[in-house]
C-alpha positions as a Markdown table, in Angstrom:
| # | Residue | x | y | z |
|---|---|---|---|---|
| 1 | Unk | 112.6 | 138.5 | 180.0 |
| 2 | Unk | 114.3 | 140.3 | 177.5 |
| 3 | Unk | 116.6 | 138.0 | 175.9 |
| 4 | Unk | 115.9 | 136.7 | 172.4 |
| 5 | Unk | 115.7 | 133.4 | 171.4 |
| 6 | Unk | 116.8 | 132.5 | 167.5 |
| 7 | Unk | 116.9 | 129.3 | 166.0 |
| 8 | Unk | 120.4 | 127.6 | 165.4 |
| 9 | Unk | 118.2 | 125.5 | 162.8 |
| 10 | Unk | 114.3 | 125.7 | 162.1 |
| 11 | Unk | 114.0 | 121.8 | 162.9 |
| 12 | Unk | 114.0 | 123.0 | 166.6 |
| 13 | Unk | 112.0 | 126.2 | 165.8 |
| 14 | Unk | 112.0 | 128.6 | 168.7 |
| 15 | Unk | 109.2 | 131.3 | 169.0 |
| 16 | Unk | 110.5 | 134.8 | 169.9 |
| 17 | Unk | 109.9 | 135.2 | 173.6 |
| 18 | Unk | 110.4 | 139.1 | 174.8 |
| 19 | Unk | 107.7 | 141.4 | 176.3 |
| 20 | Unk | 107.8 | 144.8 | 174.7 |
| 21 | Unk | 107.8 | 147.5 | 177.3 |
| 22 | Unk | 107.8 | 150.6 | 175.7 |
| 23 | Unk | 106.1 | 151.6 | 172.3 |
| 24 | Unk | 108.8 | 151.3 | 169.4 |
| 25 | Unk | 108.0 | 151.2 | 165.4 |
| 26 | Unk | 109.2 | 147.9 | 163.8 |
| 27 | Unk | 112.3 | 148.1 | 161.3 |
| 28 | Unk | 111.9 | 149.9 | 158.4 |
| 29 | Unk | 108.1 | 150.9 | 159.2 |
| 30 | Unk | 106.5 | 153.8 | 157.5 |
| 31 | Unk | 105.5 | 156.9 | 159.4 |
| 32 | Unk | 102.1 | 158.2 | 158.4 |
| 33 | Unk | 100.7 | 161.8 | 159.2 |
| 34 | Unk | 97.5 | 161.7 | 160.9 |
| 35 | Unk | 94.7 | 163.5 | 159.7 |
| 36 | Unk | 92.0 | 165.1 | 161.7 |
| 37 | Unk | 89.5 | 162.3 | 161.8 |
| 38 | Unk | 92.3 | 160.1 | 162.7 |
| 39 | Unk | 91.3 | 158.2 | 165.9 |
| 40 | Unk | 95.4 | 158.2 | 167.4 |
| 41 | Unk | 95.9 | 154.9 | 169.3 |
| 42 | Unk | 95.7 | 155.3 | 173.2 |
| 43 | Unk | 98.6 | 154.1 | 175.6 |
| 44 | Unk | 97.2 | 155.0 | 178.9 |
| 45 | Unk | 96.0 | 151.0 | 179.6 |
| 46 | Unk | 99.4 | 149.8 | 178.0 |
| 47 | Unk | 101.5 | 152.4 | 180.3 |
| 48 | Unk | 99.4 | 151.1 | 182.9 |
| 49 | Unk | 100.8 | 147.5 | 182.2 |
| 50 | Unk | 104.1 | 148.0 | 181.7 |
| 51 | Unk | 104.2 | 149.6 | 185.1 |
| 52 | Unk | 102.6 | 146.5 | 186.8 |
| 53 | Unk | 104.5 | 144.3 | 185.0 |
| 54 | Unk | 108.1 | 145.9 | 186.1 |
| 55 | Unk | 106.2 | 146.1 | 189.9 |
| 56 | Unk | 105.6 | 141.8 | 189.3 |
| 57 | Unk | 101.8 | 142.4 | 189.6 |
| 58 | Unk | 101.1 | 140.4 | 186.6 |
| 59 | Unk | 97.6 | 140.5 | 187.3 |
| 60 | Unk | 97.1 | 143.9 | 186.6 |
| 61 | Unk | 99.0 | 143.8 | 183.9 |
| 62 | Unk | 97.3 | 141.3 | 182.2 |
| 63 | Unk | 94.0 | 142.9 | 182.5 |
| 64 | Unk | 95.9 | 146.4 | 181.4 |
| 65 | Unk | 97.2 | 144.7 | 178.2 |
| 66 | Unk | 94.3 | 142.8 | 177.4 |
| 67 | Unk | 92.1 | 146.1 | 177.6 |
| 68 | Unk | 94.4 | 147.7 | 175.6 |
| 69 | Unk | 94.9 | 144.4 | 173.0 |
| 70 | Unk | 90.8 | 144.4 | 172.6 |
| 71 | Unk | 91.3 | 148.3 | 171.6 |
| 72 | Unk | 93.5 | 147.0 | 168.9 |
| 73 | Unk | 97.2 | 148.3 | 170.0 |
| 74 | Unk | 99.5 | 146.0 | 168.4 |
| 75 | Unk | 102.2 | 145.9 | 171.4 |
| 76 | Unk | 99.7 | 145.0 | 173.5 |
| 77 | Unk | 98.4 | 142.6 | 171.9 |
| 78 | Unk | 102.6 | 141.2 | 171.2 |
| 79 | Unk | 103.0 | 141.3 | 174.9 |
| 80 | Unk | 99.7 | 139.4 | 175.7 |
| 81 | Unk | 100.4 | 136.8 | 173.2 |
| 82 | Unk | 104.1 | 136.3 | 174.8 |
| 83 | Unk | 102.5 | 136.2 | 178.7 |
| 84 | Unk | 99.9 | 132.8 | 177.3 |
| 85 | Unk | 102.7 | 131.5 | 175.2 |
| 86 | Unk | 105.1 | 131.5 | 178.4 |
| 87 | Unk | 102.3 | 131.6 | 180.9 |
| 88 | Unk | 103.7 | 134.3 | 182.7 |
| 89 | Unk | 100.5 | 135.3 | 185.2 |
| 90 | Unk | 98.6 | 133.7 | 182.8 |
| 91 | Unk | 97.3 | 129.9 | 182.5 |
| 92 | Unk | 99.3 | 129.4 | 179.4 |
| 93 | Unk | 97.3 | 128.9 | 175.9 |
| 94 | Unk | 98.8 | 128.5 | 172.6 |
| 95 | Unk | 95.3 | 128.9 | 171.1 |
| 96 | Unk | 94.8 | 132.9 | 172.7 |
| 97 | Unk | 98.8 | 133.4 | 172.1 |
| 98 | Unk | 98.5 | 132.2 | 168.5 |
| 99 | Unk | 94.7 | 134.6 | 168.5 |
| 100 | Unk | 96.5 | 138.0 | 169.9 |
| 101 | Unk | 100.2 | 136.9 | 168.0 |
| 102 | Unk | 98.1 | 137.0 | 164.8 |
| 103 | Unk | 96.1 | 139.9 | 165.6 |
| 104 | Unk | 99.3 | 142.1 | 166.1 |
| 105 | Unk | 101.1 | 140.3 | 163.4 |
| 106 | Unk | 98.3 | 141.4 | 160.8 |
| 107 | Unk | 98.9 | 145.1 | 161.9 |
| 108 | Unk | 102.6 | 144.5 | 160.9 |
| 109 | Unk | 104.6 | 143.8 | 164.3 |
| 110 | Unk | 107.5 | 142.5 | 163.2 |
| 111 | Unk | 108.2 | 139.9 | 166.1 |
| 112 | Unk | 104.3 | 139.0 | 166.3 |
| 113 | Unk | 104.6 | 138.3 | 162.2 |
| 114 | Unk | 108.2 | 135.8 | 163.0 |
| 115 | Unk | 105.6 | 134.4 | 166.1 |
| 116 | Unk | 103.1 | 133.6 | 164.1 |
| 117 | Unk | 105.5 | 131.6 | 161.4 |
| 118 | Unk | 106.9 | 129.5 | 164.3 |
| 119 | Unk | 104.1 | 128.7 | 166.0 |
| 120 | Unk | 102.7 | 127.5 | 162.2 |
| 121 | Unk | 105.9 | 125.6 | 161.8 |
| 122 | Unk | 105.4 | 124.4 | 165.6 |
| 123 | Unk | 101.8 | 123.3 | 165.5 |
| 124 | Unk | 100.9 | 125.4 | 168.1 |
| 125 | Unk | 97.8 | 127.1 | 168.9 |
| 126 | Unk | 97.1 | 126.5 | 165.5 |
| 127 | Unk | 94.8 | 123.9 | 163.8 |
| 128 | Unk | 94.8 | 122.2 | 167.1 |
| 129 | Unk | 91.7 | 119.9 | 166.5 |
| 130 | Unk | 93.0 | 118.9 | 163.0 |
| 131 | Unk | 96.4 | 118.2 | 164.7 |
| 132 | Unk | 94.3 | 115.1 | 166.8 |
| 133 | Unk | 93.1 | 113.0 | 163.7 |
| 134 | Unk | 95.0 | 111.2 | 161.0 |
| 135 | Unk | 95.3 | 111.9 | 158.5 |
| 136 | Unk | 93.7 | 115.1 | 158.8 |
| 137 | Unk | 97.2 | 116.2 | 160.7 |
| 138 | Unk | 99.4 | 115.4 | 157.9 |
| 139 | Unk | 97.7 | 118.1 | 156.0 |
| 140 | Unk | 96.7 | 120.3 | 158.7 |
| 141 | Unk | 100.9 | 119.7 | 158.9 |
| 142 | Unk | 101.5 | 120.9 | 155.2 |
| 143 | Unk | 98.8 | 123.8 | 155.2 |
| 144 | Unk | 100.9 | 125.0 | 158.4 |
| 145 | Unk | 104.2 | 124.8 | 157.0 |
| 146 | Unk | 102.7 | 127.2 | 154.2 |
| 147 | Unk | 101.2 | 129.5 | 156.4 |
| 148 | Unk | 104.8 | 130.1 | 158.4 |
| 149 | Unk | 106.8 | 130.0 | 155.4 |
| 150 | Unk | 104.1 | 132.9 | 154.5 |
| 151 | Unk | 105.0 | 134.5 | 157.2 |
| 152 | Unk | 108.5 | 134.3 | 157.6 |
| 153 | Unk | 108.2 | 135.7 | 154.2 |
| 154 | Unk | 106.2 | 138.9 | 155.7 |
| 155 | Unk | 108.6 | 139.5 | 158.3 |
| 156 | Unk | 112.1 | 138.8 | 156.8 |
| 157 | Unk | 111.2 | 141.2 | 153.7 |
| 158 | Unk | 111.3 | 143.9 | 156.1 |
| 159 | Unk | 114.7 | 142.8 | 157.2 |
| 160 | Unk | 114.1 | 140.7 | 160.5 |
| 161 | Unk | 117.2 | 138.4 | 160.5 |
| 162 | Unk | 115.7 | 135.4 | 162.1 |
| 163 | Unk | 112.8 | 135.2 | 160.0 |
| 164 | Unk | 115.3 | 135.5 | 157.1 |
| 165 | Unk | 117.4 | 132.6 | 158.6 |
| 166 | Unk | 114.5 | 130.6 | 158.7 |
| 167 | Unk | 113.1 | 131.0 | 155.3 |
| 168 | Unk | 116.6 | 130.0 | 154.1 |
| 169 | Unk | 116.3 | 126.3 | 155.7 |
| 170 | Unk | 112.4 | 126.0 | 154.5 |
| 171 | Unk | 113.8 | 126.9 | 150.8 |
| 172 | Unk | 116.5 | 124.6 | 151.6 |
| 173 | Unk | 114.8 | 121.5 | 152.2 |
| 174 | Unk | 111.7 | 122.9 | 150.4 |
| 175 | Unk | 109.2 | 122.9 | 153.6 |
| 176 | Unk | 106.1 | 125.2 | 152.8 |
| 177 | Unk | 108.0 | 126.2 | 149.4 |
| 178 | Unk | 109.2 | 124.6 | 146.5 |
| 179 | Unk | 112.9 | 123.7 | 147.2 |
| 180 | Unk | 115.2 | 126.5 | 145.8 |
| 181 | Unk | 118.7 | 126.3 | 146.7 |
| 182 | Unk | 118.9 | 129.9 | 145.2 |
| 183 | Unk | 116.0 | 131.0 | 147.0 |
| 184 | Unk | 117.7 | 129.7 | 150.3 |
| 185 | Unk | 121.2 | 131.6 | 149.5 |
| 186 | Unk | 119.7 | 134.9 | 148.8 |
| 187 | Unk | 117.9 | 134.7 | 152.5 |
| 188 | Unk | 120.8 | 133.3 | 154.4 |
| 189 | Unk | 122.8 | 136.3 | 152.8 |
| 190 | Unk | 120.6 | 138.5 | 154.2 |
| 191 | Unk | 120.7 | 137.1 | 157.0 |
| 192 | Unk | 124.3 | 136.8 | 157.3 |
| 193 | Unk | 124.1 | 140.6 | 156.9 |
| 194 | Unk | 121.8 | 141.3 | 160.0 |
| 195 | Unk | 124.3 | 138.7 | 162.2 |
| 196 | Unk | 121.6 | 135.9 | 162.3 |
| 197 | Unk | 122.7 | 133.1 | 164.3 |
| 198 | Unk | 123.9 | 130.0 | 162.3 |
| 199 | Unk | 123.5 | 132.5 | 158.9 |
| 200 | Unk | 127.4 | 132.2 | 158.3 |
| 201 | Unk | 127.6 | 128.5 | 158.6 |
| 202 | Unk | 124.3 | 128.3 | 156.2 |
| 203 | Unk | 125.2 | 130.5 | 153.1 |
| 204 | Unk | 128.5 | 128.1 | 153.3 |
| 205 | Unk | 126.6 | 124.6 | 153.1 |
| 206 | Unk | 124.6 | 126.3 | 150.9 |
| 207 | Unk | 127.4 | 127.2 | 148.7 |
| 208 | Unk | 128.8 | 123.6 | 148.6 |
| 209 | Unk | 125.4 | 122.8 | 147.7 |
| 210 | Unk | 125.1 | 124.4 | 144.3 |
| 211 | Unk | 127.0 | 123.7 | 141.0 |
| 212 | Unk | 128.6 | 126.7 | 140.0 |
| 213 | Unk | 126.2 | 128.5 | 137.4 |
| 214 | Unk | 123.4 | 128.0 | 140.7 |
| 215 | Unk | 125.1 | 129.8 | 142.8 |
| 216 | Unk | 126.0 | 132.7 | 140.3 |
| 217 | Unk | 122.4 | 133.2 | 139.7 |
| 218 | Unk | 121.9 | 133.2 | 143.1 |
| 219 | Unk | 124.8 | 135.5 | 143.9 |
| 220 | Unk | 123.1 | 137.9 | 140.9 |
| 221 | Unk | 119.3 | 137.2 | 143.0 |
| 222 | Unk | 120.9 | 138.8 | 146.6 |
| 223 | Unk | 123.0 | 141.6 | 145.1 |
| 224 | Unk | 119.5 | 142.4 | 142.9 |
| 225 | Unk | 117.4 | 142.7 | 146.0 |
| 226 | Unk | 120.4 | 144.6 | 148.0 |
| 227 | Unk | 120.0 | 147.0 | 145.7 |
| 228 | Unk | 116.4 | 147.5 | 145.3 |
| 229 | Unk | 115.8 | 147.4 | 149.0 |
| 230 | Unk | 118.5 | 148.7 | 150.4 |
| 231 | Unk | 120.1 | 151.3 | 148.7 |
């Protein structure tokens, strides 16, 4: 339950699959002071599922998270989307994984924002009834590599390492984006910095890639954004 699953290449995409048991702030998130009209978020129906869930009583948990999800906590609503993706005391549903993944995503949960790209990239839960008809799917297919390469966009600017990997491959093979071989570099780099899986062997087929004056430009691209994001 709480292993995490990368890609070893985005062909294969693999959604993130680990429930969330205590409240954390995503990487590099900013801390706000509250005010006094500030309604604080409250944890008592997500504490209530974390303890059923470590007990096994999914059942209770589910109902615990999804009371908590509809009151708009984002773990909650991360944790409910991974129980109907894996179907874990749930039916399992793409469709109200893909509804609560986005919901947390668009409050900036890093893991729900990588979720959402792969299950974009996937097909899942997403566009299902456009998915049926040709040749309605082959856009439905183009409009939903977009939407993930959006989102892998989202995520790996705030330094998640396999959204970062798997923006590289889209810019790559240009899926979702116009095919930039420098573009691709700079994110395997990063990548390659936060020990993404397959990130080493990717900035060096990358490298082999370019002609020499690409890849200095790209080279020049990473070592700009190094500096203006992480120094």
């Amino acid at each position: 339950m709480r292993t995490t699953f990368f890609t070893d290449t985005l062909r294969t995409a693999t959604i993130l699959l680990v429930l969330l048991l205590t409240p954390h702030l995503p990487a590099q998130a900013q801390i706000t002071i509250a005010d006094e009209d500030t309604e604080l978020p409250d944890y008592t129906d997500y504490y209530a599922a974390v303890e059923a869930l470590e007990a096994g009583d999914y059942a209770t948990a589910l109902e615990e998270f999804r009371q908590s999800a509809a009151e708009g906590l984002h773990l909650a609503q991360y944790n409910l989307g991974v129980m109907y993706y894996t179907g874990q005391g749930v039916e399992q549903s793409y469709e109200d994984a893909y509804h609560w993944l986005l919901q947390s995503a668009e409050q900036g949960h890093l893991n729900s924002m990588f979720n959402v790209a792969t299950m974009y990239y996937n097909g899942q839960g997403v566009n299902s009834a456009l998915m049926q008809v040709w040749p309605l799917s082959l856009f439905s297919r183009r409009q939903n590599l977009v939407q993930a390469a959006t989102w892998y966009q989202e995520a790996a600017e705030y330094e998640h390492a396999g959204a970062q990997y798997n923006l590289a491959t889209m810019y790559e093979v240009g899926e979702g984006v116009q095919q930039d071989l420098g573009e691709a570099y700079k994110w395997a780099r990063l990548a390659r910095d936060n020990e993404a899986n397959g990130a080493t062997a990717l900035v060096t087929r990358l490298q082999q890639m370019m002609t020499p004056e690409q890849l200095v430009r790209a080279q020049q691209a990473y070592a700009e954004w190094v500096l203006q994001y992480r120094s």
